[in-house]
MILO-842143 format. One record per residue (C-alpha): x, y negated, z negated; residue in three letters. Coordinates in Angstrom, 1 decimal. Layout:
[[X,Y,Z],'Ala']
...
END
This chain:
[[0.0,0.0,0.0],'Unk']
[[2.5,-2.6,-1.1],'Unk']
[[4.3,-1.5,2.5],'Unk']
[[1.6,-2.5,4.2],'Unk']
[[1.3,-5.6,2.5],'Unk']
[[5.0,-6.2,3.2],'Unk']
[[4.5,-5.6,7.0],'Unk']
[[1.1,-7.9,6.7],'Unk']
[[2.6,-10.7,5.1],'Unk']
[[6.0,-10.9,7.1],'Unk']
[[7.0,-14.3,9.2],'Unk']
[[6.4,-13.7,13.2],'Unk']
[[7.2,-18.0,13.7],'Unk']
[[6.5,-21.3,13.0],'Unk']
[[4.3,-23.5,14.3],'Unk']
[[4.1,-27.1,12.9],'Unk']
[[5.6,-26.1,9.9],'Unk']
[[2.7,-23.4,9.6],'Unk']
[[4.0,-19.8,8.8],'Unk']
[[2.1,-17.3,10.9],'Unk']
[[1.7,-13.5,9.9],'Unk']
[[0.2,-10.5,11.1],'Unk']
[[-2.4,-11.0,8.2],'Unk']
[[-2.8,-14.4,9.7],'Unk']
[[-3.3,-13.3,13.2],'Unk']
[[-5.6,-10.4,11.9],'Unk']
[[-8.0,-12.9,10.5],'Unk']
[[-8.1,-15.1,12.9],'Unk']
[[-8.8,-12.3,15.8],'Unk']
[[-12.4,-11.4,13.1],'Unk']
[[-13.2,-15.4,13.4],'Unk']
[[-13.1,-14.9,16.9],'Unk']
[[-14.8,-12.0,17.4],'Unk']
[[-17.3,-13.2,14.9],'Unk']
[[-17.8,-16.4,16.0],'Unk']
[[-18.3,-14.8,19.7],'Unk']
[[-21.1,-12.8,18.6],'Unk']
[[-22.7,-15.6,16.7],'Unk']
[[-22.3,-17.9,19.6],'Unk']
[[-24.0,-15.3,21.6],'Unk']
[[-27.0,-14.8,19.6],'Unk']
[[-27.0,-18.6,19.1],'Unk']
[[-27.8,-18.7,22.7],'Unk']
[[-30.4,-16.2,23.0],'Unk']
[[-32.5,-17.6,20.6],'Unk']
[[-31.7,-21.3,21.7],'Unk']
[[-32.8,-20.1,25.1],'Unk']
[[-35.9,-18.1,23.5],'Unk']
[[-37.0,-21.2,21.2],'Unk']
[[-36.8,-23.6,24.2],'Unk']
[[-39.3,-21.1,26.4],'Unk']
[[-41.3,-20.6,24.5],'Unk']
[[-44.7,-21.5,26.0],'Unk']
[[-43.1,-22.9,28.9],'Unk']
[[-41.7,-26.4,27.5],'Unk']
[[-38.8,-26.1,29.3],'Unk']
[[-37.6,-24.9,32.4],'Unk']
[[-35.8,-21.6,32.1],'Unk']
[[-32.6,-23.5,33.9],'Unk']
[[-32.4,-26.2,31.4],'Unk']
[[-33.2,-24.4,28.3],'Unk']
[[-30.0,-21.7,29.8],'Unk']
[[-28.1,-24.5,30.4],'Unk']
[[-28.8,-25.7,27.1],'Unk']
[[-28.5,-22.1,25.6],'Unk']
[[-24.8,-22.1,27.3],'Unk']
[[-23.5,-25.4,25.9],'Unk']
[[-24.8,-24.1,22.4],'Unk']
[[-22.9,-21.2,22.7],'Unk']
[[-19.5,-23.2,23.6],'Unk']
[[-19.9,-25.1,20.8],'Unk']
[[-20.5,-22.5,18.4],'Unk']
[[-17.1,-20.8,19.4],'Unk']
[[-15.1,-23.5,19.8],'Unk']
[[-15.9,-24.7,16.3],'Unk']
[[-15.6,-21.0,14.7],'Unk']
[[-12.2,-21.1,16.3],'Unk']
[[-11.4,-23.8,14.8],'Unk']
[[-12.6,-23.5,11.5],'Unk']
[[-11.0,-20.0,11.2],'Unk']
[[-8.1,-22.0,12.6],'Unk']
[[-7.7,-24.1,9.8],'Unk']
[[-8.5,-21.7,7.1],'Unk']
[[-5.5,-19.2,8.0],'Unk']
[[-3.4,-22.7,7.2],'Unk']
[[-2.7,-24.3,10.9],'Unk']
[[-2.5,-27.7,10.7],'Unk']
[[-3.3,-30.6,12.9],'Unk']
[[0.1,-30.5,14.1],'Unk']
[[0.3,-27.2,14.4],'Unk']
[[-2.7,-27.4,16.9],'Unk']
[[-1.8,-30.4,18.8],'Unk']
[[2.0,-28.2,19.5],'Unk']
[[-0.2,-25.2,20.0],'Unk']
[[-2.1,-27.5,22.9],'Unk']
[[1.4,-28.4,24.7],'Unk']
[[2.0,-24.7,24.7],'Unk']
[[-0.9,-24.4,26.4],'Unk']
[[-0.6,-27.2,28.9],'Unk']
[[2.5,-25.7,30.5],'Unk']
[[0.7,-22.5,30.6],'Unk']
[[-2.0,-23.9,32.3],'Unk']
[[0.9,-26.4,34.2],'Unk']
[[2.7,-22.5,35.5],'Unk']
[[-0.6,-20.3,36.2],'Unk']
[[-3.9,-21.1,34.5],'Unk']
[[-4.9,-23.8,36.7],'Unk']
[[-7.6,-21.7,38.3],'Unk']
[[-8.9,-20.6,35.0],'Unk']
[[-9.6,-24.4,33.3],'Unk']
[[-10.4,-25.7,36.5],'Unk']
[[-13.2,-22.5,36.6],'Unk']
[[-14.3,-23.3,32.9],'Unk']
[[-14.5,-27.0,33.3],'Unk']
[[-16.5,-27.0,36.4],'Unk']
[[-18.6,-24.1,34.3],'Unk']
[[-19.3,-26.8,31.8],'Unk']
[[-19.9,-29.9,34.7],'Unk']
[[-22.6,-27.6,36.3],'Unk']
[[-24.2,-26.6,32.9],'Unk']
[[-24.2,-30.8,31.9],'Unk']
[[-25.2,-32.1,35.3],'Unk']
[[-27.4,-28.7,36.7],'Unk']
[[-27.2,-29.3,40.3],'Unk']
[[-27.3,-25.6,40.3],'Unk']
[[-29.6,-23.5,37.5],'Unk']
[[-30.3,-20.3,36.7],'Unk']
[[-32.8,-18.9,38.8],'Unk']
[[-31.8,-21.8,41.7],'Unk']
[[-31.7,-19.8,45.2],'Unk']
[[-28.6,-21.1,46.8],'Unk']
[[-26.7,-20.1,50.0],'Unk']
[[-22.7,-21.1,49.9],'Unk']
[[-21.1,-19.7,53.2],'Unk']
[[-21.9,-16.5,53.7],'Unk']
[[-23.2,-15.9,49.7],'Unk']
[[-26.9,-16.0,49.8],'Unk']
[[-29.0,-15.4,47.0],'Unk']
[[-30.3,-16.3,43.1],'Unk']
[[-28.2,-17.7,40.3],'Unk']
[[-28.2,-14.9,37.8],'Unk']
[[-25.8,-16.8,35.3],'Unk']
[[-23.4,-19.5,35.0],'Unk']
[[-20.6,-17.8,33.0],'Unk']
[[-17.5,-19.4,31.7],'Unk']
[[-15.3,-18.7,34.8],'Unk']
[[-17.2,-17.7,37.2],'Unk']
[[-21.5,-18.0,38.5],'Unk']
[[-23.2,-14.8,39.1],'Unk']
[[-25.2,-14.5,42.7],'Unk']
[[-27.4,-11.7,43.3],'Unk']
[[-28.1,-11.4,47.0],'Unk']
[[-31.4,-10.1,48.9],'Unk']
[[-29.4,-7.0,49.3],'Unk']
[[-29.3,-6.4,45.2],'Unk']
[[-25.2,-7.2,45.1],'Unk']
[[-24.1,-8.8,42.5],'Unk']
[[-21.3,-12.0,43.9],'Unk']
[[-19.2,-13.4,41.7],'Unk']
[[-18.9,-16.9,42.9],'Unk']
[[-15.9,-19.3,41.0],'Unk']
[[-17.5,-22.4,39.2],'Unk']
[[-15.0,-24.7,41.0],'Unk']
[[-16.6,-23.4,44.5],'Unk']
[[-19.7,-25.2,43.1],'Unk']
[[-18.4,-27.9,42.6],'Unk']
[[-16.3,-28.9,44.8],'Unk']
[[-18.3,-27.2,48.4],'Unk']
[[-21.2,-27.4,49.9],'Unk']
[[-24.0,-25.7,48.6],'Unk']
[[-27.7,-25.3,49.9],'Unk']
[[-30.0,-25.2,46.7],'Unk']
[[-33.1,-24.0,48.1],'Unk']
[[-34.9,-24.1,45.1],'Unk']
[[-33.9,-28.2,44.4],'Unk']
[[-35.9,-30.5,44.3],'Unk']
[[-38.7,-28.1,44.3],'Unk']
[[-38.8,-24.5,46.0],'Unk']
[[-41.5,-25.5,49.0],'Unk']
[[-39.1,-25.6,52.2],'Unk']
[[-39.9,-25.6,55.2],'Unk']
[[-39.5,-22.3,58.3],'Unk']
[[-38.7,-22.9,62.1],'Unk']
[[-39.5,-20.2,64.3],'Unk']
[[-38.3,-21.0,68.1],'Unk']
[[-40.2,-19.2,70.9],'Unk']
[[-40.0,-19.7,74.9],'Unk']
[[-42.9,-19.4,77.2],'Unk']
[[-42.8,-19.0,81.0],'Unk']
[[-42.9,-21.8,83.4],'Unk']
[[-46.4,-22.6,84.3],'Unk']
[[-48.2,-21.3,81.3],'Unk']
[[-50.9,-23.2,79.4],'Unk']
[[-48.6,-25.5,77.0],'Unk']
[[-52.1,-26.6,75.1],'Unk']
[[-52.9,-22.5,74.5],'Unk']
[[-49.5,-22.1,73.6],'Unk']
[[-49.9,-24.4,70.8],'Unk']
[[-53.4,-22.9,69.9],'Unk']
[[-51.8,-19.3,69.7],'Unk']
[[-48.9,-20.3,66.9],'Unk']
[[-51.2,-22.7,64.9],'Unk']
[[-53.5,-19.7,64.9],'Unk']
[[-50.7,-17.0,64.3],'Unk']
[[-49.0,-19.5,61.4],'Unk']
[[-52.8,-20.2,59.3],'Unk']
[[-53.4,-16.1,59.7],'Unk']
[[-50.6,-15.8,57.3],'Unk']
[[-51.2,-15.9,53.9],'Unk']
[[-47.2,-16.9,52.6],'Unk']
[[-47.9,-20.4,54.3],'Unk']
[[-48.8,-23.3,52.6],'Unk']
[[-52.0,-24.9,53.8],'Unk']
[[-50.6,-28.4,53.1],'Unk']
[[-48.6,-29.6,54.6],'Unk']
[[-50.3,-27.7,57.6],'Unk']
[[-47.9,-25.7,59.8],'Unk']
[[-46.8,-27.7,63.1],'Unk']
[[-45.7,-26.8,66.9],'Unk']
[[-42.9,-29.1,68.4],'Unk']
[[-42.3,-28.8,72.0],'Unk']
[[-38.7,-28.8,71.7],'Unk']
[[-37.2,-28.6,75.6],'Unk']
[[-37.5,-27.9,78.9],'Unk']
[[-35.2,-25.1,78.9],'Unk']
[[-33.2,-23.1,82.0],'Unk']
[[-35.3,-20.0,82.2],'Unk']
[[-38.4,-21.4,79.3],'Unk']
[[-40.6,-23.9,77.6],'Unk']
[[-39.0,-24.2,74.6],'Unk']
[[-41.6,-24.5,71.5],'Unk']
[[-40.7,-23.8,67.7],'Unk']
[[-43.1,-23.3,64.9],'Unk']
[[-42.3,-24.8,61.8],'Unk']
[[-44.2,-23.7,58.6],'Unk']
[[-44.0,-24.1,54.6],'Unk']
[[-43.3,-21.7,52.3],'Unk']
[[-43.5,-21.3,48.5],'Unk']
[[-40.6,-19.2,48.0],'Unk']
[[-37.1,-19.3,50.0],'Unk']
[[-36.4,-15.9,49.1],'Unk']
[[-39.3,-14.8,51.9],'Unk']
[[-37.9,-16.7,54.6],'Unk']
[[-36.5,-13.8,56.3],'Unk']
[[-39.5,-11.5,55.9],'Unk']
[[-41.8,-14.2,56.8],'Unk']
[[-40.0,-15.2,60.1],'Unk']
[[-39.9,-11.3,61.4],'Unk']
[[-43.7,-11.3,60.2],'Unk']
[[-44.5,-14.3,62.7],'Unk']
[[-42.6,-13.1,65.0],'Unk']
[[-44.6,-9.8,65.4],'Unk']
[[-47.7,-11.6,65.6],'Unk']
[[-46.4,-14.3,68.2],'Unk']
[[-45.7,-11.4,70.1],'Unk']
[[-48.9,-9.4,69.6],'Unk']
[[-51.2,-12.9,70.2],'Unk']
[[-49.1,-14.0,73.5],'Unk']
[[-49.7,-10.5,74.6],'Unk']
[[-53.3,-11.0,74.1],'Unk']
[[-53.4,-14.3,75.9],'Unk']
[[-51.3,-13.1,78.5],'Unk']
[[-49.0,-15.9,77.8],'Unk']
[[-45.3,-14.4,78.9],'Unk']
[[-41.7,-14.6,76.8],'Unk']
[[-39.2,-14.8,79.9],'Unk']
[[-35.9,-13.3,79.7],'Unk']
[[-32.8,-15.1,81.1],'Unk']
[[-32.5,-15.6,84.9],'Unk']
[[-29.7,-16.6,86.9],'Unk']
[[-30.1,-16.9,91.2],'Unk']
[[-26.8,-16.5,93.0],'Unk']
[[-26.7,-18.0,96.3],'Unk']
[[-23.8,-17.0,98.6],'Unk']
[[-23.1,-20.5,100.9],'Unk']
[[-20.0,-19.5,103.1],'Unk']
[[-18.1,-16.8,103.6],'Unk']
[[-20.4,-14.2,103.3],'Unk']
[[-20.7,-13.9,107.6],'Unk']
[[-16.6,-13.3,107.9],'Unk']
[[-17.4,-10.5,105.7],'Unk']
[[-20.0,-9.0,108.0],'Unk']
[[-18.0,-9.5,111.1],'Unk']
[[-15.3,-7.6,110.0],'Unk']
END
């Protein structure tokens, strides 16, 4: 036993005049793992209380969940800091050890946490937000200290760096509010009824049941095109996450109503037309 106290209590180093020992270090590794499981149940119920009965959004009352939980560490750290004997000092050399750490290879990691914090303060992006960043598209599962969670249509979970969103661009389809607007483009033949083409996809859009009433769905005659009458039906939708779904859905019924109206989708067409030459050729 007194061996073990021995080994506990023996100098590793200084640090601003602060003796530090295994014992030491033992204790302050429990405040830390303490003080992470308090800061994470400090969240849950923070998030929980702030829910309840739909007060708050559940973006704001995570991001307000999140912050909580910062605190709540960084002070247990702190305070179990202070009660192992570090001083002040002691911290403020233990922060220049730090910066050259951070100064030789941790740049990605504080730049990661402070943009965590910068997007849990200013919430251009929330939990729950349906973003698309490059090829990443999908809904905000969490906002974690180094990195935000995406879960994509296909059920993959992305691990997306804070700094990304922060410092791209991102397309928050959920922000301002999650009605946003789907363009479907179609060509009809030359010479086909422009006004019954319009008819057809107002009729095709209102048969749907995904798009909005108001604002009402709309047909733009968008070109005279090389080979087709370029039109495109543009719709609203409650829920970005359909967009794909909904656009193969009015596309199957465009194609199924033009059929029915005999109104034709023309393919591509190119004429080649052979001005000299071609008479050596049949000559010889």
């Amino acid at each position: 036993m007194d061996w073990i106290r021995q080994h506990l209590d023996a100098d590793l180093f200084h640090l601003g005049g602060t003796t530090v020992t295994p014992l030491r270090l033992l204790i302050l590794a429990s405040v830390i793992v303490v003080t992470a499981l308090v800061g994470r149940v400090v969240r849950k119920l923070t998030q929980r209380l702030l829910t309840r009965g739909g007060r708050t959004s559940e973006g704001t009352a995570y991001a307000v969940a999140r912050i909580a939980q910062y605190v709540v560490f960084i002070g247990g750290v702190l305070l179990g800091l202070e009660n192992i004997g570090v001083s002040l000092t002691a911290l403020a050399a233990l922060g220049a050890l730090v910066s050259v750490g951070i100064g030789f290879g941790l740049q990605n990691i504080a730049q990661n946490f402070i943009s965590g914090v910068i997007l849990l303060v200013e919430r251009p992006v929330q939990k729950g937000d349906f973003v698309r960043l490059g090829d990443t598209v999908g809904s905000v599962a969490a906002i974690e200290m180094r990195a935000t969670r995406v879960i994509t249509r296909d059920g993959i979970s992305v691990l997306v760096p804070n700094s990304k969103l922060i410092s791209d661009e991102v397309l928050n389809l959920s922000a301002p509010t999650a009605v946003n607007r789907l363009r479907v483009a179609v060509g009809v033949a030359y010479g086909s009824d422009t006004s019954l083409v319009r008819k057809v996809l107002l009729e095709v859009a209102q048969r749907d049941g995904r798009v909005r009433k108001d604002p009402k769905p709309v047909v733009f005659f968008e070109d005279f095109g090389s080979s087709s009458l370029d039109f495109e039906l543009a719709v609203w939708l409650d829920n970005p996450e359909a967009r794909p779904q909904v656009a193969s859905d009015l596309r199957f019924a465009v194609d199924r109503a033009f059929r029915a109206h005999d109104i034709t989708i023309p393919f591509p067409q190119r004429d080649l037309h052979l001005i000299s030459g071609f008479e050596k050729l049949r000559d010889d």
